[in-house]
C-alpha positions in Angstrom: -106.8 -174.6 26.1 -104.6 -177.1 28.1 -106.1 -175.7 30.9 -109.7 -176.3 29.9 -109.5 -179.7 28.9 -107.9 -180.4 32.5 -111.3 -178.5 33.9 -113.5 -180.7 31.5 -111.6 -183.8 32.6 -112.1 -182.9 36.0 -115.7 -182.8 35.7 -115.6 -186.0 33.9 -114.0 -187.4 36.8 -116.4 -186.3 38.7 -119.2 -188.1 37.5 -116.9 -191.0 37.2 -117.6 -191.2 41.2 -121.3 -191.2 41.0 -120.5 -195.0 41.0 -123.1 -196.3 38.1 -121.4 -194.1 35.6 -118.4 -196.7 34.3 -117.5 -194.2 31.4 -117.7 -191.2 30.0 -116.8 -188.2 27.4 -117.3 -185.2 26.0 -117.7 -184.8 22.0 -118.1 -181.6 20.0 -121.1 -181.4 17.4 -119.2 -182.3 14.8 -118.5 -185.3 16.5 -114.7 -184.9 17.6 -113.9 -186.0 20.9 -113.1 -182.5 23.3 -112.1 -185.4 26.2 -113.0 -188.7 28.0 -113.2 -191.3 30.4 -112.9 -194.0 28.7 -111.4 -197.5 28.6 -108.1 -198.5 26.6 -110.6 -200.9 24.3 -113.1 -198.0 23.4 -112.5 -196.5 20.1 -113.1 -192.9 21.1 -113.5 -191.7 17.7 -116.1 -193.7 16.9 -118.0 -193.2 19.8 -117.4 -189.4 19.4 -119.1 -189.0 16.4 -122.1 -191.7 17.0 -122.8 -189.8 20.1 -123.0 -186.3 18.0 -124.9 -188.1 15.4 -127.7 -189.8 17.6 -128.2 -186.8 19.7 -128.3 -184.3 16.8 -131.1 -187.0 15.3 -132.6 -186.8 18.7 -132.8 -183.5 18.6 -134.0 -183.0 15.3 -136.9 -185.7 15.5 -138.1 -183.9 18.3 -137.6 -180.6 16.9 -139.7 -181.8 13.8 -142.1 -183.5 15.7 -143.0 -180.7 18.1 -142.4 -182.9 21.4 -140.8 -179.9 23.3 -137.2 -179.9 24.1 -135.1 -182.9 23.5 -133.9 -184.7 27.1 -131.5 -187.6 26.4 -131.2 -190.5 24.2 -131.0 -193.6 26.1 -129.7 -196.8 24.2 -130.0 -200.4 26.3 -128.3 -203.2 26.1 -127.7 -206.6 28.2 -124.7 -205.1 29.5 -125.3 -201.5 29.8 -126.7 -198.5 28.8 -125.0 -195.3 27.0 -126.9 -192.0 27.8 -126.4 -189.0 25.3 -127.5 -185.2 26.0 -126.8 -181.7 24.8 -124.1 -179.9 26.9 -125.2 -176.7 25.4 -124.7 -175.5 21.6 -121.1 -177.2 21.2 -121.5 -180.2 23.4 -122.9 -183.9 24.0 -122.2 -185.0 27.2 -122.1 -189.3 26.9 -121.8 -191.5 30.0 -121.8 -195.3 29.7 -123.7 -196.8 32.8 -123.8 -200.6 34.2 -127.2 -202.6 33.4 -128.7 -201.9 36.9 -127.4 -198.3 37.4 -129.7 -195.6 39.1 -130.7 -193.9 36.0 -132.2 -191.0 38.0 -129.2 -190.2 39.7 -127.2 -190.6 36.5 -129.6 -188.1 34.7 -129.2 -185.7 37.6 -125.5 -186.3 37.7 -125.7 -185.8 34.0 -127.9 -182.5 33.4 -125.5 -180.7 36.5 -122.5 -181.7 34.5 -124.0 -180.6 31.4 -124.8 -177.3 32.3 -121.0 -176.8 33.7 -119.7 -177.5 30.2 -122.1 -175.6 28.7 -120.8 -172.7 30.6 -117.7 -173.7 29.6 -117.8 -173.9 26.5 -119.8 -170.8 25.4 -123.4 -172.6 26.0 
């Protein structure tokens, strides 16, 4: 198990080098946190399980509203944005991102890095 987290932080890191992605992590459905990139001042917890809950809502809206498959959830601010997506059946990938980031190559970043850890962690 030691050794996966070390591959899931790696891939963290990873993205960490895209250069508009300040931050990010990867939470379980339930909303426990599997790992992260995150800063000391981030509760991780509590960014855990609002990530699971707002993509699982996602998810379910579009589900109910027979929009196809969900994407992402994208939530703006002055400061930033956070972007939210399935990693597979276990997953949620989350990546904060500065105010005037490259959102396509964030998304593409994203939906590469997604697909790894769904791999990884049994789709």
């Amino acid at each position: 198990m030691a050794e996966k987290r070390q591959e899931l932080e790696a891939i963290l890191a990873e993205l960490r080098r895209v250069g508009d992605i300040e931050a990010s992590a990867i939470v379980r459905r339930d909303g426990l946190m599997v790992a992260s990139d995150m800063p000391n001042y981030v509760d991780g917890r509590t960014i855990a399980a609002m990530t699971a809950t707002l993509v699982g809502t996602g998810e379910s809206s579009v589900s109910e509203l027979k929009l196809g498959e969900f994407g992402q959830a994208i939530i703006e601010s002055a400061e930033g944005k956070l972007v939210a997506m399935g990693a597979g059946s276990q997953a949620v990938l989350a990546c904060i991102v500065g105010k005037d980031a490259n959102l396509g190559l964030v998304l593409v970043s994203m939906e590469k890095s997604a697909k790894v850890i769904a791999g990884m962690l049994g789709a």
